[in-house]
N, C-alpha and C positions, 0 to 999 in steps of 0.2 A: 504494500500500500504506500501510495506518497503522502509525504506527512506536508506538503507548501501548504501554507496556505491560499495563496496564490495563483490556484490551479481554474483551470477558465469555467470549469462548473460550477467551483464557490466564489468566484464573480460573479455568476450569473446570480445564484439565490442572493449576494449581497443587494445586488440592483435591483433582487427582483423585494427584499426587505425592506428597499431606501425607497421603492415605487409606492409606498404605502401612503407617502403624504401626499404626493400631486395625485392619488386615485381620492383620497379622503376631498380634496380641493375640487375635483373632478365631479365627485357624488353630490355635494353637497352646494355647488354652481351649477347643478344639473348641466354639465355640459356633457351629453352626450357622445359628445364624438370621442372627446379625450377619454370618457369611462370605458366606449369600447376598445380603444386603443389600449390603453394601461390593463384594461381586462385581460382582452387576448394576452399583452405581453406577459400580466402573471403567470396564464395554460401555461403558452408556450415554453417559457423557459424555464419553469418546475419540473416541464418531459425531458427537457433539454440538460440541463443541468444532472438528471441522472443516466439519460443516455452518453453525456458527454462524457462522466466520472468513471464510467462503466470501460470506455470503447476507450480512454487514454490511461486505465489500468490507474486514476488517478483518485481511486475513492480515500478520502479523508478523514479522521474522526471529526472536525470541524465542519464539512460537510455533511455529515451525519446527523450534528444538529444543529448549523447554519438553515440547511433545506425546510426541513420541515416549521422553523422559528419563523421563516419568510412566511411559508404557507399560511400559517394561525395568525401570522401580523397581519399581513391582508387583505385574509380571510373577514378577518376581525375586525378589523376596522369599517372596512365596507358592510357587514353584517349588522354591527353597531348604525351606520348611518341609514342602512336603510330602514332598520327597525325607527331610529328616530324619526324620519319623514315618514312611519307609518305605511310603508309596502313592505312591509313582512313582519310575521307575529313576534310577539317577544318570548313565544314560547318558546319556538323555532331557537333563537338564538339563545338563551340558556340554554337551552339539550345540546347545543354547539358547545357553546362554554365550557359547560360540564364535560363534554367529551374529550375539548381538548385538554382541560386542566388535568382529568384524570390521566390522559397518554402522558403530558409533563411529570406528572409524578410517578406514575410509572416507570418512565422511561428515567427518572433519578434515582428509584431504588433499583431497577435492574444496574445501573452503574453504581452503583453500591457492594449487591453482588457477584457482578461480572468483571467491575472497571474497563468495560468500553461502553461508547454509544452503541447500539443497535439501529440498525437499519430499518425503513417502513417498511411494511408488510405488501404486499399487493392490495388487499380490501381495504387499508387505511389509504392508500392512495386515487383509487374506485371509489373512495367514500369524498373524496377531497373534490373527486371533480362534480359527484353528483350535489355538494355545496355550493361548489363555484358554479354548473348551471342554475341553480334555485337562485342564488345572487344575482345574474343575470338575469331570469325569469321578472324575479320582482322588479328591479331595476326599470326594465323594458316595457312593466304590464300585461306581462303573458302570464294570463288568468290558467290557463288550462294546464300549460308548462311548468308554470308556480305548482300546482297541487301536486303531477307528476314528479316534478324535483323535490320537493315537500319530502314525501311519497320513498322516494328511492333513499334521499340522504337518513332519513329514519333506519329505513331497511341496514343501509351501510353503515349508519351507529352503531348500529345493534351487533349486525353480524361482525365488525371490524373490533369492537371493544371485546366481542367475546374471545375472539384469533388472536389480540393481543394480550388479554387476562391469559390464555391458556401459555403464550409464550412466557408473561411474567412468573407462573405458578410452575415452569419447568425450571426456570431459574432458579427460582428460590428454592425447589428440591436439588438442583445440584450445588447451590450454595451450601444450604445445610448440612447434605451429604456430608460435604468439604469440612466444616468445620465441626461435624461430626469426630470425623478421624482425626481430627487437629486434639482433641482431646483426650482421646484416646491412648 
């Protein structure tokens, strides 16, 4: 693994972190053109940044949790504003919240018992994009798309936090393990 950090995929999630204010600026001067712009730019270079990491043999621990930091920033932020102007529920966004805070803490006790980052799952990243469509949906006022994204990013809370509880609970059994015989 490269340890730079440096490397052109966690550039990409740095910019795609720092895009979080001109998309917040975006949302909230309802300027639609810049929101689809800065929209897309997040997709794309969230695919990008771990096809890049992947294919230049350059995965990171910093990219590890650079990537997904960018994600839930936002994620997040656009969430938060579209709930304030009331195109999307608040309930929607705490079940977000909650899901993310709970991966964050997860993802610091498995570095507790592991001492490394771990990597997103596939379903936690399927679950990212069917939030970032619901975001757009609302954004846009696509009523029907809304409930569908709704709809799916539920689905992919559910089944992503359980894929990821079930990673945390193998950890912690070979943690224990470990410091089972440590006593012994």
């Amino acid at each position: 693994m490269a340890q730079s950090l440096w490397t052109v995929s966690n550039v990409l999630s740095l910019l795609r972190l720092v895009s979080a204010a001109p998309l917040a600026w975006a949302l909230l001067t309802e300027s639609t053109p810049w929101v689809l712009i800065l929209g897309i730019w997040a997709l794309l270079s969230d695919v990008a940044d771990g096809v890049l990491a992947r294919q230049q043999k350059q995965i990171t621990e910093v990219g590890k949790a650079l990537d997904p930091l960018a994600d839930k920033v936002v994620a997040g932020v656009a969430a938060i504003i579209l709930v304030l102007q009331q195109k999307l529920p608040v309930w929607f966004i705490v079940l977000v919240i909650v899901r993310d805070a709970l991966l964050l803490l997860g993802g610091a006790i498995a570095w507790h018992w592991s001492r490394q980052i771990l990597p997103a799952l596939p379903p936690g990243k399927w679950t990212a994009l069917a939030i970032a469509g619901t975001l757009f949906a609302a954004y846009l006022h696509w009523e029907d798309w809304l409930a569908v994204g709704i709809a799916l990013s539920i689905v992919g809370i559910i089944s992503s936090t359980g894929v990821y509880a079930r990673r945390w609970w193998q950890l912690y059994q070979a943690w224990r393990g470990r410091r089972v015989s440590l006593t012994q």
